[in-house]
N, CA, C and O atoms as CSV, one atom per row, in Angstrom:
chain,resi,resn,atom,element,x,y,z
A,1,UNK,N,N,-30.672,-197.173,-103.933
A,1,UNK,CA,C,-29.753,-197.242,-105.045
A,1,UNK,C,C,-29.395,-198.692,-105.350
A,1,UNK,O,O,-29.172,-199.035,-106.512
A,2,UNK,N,N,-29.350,-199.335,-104.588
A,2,UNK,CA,C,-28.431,-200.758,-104.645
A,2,UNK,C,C,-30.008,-201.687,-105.629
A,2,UNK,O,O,-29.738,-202.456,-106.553
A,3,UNK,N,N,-31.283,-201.466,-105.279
A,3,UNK,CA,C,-32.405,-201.992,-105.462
A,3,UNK,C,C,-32.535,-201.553,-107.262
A,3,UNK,O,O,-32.560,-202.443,-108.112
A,4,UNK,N,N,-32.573,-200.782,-107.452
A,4,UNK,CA,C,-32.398,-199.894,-108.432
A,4,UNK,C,C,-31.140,-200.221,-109.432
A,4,UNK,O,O,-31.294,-200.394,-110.641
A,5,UNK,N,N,-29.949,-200.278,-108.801
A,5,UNK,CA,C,-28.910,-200.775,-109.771
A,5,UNK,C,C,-28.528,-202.278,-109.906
A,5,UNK,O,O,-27.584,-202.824,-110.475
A,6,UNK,N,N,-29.946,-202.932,-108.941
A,6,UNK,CA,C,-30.003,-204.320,-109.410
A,6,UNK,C,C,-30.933,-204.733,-110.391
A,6,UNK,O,O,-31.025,-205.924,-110.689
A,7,UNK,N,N,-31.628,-203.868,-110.917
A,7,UNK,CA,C,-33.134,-203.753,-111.350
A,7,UNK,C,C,-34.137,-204.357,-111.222
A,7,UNK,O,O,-34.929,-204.770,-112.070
A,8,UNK,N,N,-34.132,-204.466,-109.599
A,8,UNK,CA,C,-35.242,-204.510,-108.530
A,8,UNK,C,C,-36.005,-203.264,-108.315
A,8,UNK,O,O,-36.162,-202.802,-107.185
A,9,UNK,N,N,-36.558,-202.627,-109.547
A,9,UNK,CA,C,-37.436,-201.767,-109.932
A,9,UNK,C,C,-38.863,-201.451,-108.690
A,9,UNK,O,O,-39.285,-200.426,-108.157
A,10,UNK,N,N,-39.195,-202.673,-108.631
A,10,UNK,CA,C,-40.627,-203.115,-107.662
A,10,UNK,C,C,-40.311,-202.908,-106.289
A,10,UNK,O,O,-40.995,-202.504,-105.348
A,11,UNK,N,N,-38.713,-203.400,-106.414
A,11,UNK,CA,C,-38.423,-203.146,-104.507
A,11,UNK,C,C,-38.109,-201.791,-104.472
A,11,UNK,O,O,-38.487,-201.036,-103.577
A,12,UNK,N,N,-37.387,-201.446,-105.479
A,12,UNK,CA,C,-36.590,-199.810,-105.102
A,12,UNK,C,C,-37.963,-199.036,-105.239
A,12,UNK,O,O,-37.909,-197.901,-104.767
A,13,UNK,N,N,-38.926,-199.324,-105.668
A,13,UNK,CA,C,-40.404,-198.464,-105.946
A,13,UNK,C,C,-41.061,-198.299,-104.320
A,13,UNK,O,O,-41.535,-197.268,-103.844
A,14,UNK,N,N,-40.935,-199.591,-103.671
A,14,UNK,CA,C,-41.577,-200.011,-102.446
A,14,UNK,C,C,-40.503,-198.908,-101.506
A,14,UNK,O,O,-40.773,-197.810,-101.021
A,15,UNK,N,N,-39.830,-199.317,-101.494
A,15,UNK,CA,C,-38.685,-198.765,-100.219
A,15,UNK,C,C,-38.769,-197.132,-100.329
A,15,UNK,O,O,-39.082,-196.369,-99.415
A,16,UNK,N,N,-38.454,-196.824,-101.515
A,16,UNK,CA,C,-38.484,-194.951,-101.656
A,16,UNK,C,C,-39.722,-194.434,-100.986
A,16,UNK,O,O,-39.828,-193.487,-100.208
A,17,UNK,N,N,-40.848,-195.442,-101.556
A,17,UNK,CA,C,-42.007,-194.810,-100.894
A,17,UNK,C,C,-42.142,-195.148,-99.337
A,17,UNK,O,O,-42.488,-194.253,-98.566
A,18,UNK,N,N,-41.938,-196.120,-98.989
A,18,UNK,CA,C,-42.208,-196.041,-97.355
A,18,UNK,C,C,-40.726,-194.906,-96.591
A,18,UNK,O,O,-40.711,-194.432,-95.455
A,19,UNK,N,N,-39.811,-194.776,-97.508
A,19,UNK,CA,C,-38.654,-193.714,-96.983
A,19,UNK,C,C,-39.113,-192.678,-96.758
A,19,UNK,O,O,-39.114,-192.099,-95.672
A,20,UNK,N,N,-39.580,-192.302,-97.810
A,20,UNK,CA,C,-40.286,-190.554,-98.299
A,20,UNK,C,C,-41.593,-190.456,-97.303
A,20,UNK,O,O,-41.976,-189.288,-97.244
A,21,UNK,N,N,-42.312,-191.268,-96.579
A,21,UNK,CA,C,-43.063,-191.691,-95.831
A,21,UNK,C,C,-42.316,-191.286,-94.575
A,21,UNK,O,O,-42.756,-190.270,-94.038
A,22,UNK,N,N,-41.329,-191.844,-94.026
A,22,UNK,CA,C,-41.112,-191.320,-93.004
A,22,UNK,C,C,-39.849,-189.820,-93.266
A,22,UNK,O,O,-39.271,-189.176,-92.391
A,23,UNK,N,N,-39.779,-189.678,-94.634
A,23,UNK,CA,C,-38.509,-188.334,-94.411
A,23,UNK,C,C,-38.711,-188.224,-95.835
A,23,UNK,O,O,-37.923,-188.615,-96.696
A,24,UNK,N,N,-40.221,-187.463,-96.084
A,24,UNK,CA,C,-40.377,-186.538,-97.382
A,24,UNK,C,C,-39.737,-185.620,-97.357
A,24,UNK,O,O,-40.545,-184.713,-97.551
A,25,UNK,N,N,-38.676,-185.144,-97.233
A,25,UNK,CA,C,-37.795,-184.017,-98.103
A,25,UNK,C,C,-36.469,-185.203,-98.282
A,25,UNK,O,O,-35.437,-184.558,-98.464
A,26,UNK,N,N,-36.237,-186.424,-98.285
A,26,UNK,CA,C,-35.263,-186.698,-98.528
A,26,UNK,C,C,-34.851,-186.826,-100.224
A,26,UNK,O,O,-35.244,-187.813,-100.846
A,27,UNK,N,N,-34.000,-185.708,-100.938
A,27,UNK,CA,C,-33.777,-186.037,-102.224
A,27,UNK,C,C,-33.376,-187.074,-102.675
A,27,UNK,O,O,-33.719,-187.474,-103.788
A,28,UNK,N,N,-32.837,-187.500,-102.153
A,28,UNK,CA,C,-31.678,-188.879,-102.923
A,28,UNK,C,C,-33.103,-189.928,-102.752
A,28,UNK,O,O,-33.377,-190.252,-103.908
A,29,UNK,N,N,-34.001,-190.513,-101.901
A,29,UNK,CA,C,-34.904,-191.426,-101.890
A,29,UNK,C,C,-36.110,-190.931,-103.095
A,29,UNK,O,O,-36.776,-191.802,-103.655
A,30,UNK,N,N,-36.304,-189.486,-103.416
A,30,UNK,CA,C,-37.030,-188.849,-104.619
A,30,UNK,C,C,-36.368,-189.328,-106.113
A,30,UNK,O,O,-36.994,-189.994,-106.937
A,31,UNK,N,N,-35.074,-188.885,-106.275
A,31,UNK,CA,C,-34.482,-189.271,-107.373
A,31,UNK,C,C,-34.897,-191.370,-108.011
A,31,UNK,O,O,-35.320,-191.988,-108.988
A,32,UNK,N,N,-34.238,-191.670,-106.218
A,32,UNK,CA,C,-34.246,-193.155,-106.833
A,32,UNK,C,C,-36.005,-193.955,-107.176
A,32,UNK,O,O,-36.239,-195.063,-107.658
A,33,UNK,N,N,-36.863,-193.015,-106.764
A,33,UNK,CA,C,-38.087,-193.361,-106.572
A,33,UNK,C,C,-38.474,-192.985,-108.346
A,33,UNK,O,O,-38.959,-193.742,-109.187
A,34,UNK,N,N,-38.099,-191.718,-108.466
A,34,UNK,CA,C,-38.542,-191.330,-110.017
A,34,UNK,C,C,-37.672,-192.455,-111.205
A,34,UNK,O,O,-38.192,-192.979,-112.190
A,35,UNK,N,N,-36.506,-192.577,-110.831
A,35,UNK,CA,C,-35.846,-193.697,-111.439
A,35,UNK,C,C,-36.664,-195.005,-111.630
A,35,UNK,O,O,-36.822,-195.342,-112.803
A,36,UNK,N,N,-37.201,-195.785,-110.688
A,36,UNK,CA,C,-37.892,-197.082,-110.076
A,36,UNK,C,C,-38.719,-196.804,-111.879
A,36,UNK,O,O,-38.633,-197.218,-113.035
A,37,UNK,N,N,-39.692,-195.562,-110.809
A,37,UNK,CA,C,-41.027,-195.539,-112.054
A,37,UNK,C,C,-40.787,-195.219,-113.752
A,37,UNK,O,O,-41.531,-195.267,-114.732
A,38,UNK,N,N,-39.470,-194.900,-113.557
A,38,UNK,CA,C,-39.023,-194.617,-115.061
A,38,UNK,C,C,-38.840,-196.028,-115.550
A,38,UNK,O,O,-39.683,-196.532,-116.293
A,39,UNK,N,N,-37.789,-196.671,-115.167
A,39,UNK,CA,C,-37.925,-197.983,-115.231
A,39,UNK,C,C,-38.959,-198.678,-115.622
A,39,UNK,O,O,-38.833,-199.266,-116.696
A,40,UNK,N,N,-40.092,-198.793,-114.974
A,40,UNK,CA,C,-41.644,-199.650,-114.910
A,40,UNK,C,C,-41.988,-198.489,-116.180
A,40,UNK,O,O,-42.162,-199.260,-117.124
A,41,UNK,N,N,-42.112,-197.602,-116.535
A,41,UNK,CA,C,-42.167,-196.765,-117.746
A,41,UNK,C,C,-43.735,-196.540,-116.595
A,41,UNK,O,O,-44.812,-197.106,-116.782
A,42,UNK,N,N,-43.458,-195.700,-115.605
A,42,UNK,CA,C,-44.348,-194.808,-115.346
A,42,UNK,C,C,-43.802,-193.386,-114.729
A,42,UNK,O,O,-44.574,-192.647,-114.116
A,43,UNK,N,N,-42.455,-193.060,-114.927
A,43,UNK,CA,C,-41.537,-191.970,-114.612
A,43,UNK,C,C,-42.168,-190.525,-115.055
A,43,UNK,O,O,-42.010,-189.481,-114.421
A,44,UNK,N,N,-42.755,-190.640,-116.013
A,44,UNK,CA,C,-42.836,-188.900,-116.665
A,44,UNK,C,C,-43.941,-187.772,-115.553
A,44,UNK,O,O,-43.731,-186.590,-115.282
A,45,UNK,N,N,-44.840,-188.451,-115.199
A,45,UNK,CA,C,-45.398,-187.319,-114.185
A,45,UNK,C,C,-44.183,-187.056,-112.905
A,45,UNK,O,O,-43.747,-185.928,-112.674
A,46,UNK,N,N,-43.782,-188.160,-112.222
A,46,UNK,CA,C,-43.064,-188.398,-110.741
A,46,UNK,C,C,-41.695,-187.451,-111.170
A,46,UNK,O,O,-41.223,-186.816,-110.227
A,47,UNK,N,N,-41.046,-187.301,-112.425
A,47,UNK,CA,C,-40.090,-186.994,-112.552
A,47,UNK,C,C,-40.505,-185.118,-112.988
A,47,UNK,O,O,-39.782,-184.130,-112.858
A,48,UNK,N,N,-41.769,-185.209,-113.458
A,48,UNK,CA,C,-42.029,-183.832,-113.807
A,48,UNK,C,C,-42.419,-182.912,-112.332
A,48,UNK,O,O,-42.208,-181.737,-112.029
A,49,UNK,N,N,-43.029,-183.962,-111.666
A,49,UNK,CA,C,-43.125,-183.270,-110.244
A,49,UNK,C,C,-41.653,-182.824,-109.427
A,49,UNK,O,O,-41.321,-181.706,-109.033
A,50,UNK,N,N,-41.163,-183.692,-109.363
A,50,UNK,CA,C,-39.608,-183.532,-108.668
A,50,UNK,C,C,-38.871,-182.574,-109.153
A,50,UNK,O,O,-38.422,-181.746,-108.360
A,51,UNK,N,N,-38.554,-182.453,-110.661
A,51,UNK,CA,C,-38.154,-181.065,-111.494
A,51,UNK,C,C,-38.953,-180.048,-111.163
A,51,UNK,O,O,-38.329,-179.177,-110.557
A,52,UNK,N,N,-40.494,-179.727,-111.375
A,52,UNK,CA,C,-40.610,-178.910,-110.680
A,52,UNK,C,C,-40.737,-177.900,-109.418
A,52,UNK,O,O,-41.208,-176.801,-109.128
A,53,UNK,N,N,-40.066,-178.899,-108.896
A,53,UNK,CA,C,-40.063,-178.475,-107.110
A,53,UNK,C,C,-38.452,-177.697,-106.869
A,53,UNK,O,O,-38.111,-177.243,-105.777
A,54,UNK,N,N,-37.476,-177.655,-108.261
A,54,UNK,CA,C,-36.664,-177.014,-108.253
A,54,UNK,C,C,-35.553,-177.893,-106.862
A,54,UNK,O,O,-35.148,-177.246,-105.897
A,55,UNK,N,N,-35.396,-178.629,-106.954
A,55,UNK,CA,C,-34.615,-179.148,-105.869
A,55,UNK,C,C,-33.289,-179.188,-106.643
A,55,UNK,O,O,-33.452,-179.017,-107.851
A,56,UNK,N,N,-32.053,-179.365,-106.263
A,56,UNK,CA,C,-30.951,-179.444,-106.494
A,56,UNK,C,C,-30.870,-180.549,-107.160
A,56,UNK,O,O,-31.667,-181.463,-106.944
A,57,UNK,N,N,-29.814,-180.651,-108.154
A,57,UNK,CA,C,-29.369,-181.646,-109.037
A,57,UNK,C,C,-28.983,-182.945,-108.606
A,57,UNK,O,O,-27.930,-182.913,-107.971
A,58,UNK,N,N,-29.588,-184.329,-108.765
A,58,UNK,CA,C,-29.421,-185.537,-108.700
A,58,UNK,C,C,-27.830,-185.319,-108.749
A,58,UNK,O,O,-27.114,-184.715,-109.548
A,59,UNK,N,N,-27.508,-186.183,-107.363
A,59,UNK,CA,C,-25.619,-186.615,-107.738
A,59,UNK,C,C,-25.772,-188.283,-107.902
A,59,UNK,O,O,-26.275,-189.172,-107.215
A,60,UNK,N,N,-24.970,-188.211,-109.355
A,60,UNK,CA,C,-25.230,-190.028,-109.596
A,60,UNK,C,C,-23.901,-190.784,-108.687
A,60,UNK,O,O,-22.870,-190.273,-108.249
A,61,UNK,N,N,-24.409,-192.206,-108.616
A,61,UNK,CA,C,-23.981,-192.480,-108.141
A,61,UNK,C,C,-22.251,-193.094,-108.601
A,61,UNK,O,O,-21.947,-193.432,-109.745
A,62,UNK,N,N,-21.301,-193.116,-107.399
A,62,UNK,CA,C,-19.932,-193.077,-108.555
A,62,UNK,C,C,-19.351,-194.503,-109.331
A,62,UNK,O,O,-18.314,-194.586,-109.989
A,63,UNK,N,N,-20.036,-195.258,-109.134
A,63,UNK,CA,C,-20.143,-196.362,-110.092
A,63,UNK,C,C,-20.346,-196.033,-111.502
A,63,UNK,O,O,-21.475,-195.624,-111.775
A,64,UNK,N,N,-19.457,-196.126,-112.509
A,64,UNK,CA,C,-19.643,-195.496,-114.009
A,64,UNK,C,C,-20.515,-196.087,-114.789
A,64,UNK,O,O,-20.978,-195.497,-115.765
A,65,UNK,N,N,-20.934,-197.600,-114.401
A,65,UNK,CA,C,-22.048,-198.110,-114.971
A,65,UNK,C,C,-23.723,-197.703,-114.791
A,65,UNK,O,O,-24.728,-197.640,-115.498
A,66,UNK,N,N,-23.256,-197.436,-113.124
A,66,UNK,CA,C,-25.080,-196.891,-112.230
A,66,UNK,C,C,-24.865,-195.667,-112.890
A,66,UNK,O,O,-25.660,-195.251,-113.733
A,67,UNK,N,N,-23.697,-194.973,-112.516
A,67,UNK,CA,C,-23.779,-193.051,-113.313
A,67,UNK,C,C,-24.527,-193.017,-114.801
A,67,UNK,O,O,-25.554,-192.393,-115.070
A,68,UNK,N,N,-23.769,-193.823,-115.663
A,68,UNK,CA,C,-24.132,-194.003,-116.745
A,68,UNK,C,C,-25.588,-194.660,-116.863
A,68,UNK,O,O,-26.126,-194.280,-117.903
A,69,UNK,N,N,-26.124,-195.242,-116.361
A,69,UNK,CA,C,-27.524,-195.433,-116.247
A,69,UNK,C,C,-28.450,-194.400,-115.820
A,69,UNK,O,O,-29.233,-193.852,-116.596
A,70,UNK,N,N,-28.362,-194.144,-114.610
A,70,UNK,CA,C,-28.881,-193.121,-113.458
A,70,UNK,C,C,-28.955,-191.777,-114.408
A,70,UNK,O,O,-29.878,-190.981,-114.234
A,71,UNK,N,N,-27.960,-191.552,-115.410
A,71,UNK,CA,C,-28.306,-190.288,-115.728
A,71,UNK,C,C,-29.363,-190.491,-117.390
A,71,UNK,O,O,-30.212,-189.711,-117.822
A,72,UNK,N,N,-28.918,-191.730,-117.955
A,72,UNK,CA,C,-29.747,-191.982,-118.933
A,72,UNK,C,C,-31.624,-191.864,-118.568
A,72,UNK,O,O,-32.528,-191.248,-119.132
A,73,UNK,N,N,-31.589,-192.793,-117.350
A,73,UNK,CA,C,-32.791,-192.923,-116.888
A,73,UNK,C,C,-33.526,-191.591,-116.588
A,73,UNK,O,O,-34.688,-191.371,-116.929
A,74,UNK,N,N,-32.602,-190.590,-115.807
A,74,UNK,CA,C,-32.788,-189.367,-115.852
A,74,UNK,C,C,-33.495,-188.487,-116.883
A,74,UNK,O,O,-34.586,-188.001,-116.586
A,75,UNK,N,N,-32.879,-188.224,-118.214
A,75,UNK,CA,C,-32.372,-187.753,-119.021
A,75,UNK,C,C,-33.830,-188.640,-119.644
A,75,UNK,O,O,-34.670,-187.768,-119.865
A,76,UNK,N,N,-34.304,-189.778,-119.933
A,76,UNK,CA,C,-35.635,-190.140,-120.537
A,76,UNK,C,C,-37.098,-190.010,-119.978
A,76,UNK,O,O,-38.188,-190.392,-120.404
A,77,UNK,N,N,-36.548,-189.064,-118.440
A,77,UNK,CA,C,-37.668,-188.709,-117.635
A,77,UNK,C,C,-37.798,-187.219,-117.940
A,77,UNK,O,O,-38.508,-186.537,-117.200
A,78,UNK,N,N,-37.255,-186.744,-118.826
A,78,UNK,CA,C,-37.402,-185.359,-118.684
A,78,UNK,C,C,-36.319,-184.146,-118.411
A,78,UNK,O,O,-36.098,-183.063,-118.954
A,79,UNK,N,N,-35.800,-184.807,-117.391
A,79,UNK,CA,C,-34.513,-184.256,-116.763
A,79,UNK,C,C,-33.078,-184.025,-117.843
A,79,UNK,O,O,-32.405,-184.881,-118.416
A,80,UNK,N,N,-32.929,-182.315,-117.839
A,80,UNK,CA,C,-31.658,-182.013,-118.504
A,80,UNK,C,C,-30.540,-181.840,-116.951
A,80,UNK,O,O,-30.919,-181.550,-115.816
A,81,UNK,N,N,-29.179,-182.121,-117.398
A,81,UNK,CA,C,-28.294,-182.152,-117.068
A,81,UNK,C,C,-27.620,-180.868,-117.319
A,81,UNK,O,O,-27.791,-180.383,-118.438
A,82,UNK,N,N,-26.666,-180.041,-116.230
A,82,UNK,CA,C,-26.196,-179.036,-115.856
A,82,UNK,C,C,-24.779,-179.324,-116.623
A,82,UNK,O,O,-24.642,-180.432,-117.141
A,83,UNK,N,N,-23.922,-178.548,-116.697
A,83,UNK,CA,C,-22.303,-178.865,-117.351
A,83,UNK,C,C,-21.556,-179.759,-115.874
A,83,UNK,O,O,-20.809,-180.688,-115.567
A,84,UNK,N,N,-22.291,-178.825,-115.397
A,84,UNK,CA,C,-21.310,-179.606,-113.736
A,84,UNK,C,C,-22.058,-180.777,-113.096
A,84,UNK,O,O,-21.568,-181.256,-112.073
A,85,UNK,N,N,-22.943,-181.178,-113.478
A,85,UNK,CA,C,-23.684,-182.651,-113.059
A,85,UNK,C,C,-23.019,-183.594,-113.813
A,85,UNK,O,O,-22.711,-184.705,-113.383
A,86,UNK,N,N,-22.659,-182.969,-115.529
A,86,UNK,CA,C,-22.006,-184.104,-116.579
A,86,UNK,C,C,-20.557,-184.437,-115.700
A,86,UNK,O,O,-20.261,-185.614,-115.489
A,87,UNK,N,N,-19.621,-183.251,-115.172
A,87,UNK,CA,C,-18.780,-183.775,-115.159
A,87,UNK,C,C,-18.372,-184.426,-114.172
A,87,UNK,O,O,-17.296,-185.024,-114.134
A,88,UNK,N,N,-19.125,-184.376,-113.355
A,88,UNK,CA,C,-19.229,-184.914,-112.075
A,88,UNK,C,C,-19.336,-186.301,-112.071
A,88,UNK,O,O,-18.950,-187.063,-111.185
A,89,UNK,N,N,-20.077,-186.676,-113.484
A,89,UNK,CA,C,-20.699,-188.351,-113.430
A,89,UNK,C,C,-19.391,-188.770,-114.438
A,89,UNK,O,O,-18.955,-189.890,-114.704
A,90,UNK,N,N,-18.973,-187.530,-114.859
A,90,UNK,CA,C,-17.546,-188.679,-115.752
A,90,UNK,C,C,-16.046,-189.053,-114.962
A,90,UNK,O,O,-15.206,-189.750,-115.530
């Protein structure tokens, strides 16, 4: 997250993947990984895979600027938002 809400895109890309490497079911390192590649504008497969694996809803992070990003970035990968994910990030 911190790599990511610095838009150290390349590092937060690097790190998710050697994370998910050692602890592939971790969601939160999936989310920030599909984020990275959304970013670099290669998000739409990584984010279509992750949606379809039906995993539970991204919790953004509570910074209103990262929330407000995190869910935009979201939200241009494909990803719709639940009523209770919105209010969660406001």
């Amino acid at each position: 997250m911190i790599l990511w809400g610095n838009k150290r895109f390349q590092e937060a890309l690097d790190e998710t993947d050697e994370c998910l490497r050692k602890a592939p079911q971790l969601c939160a390192a999936e989310v920030y990984r599909t984020l990275a590649l959304v970013a670099n504008s290669r998000g739409q497969d990584s984010a279509k895979q992750y949606l379809s694996r039906g995993a539970g809803p991204p919790i953004p992070p509570q910074n209103l600027e990262f929330a407000s990003r995190f869910l935009a970035d979201l939200k241009s990968a494909g990803w719709r938002p639940s009523v209770a994910t919105e209010r969660a990030a406001g």
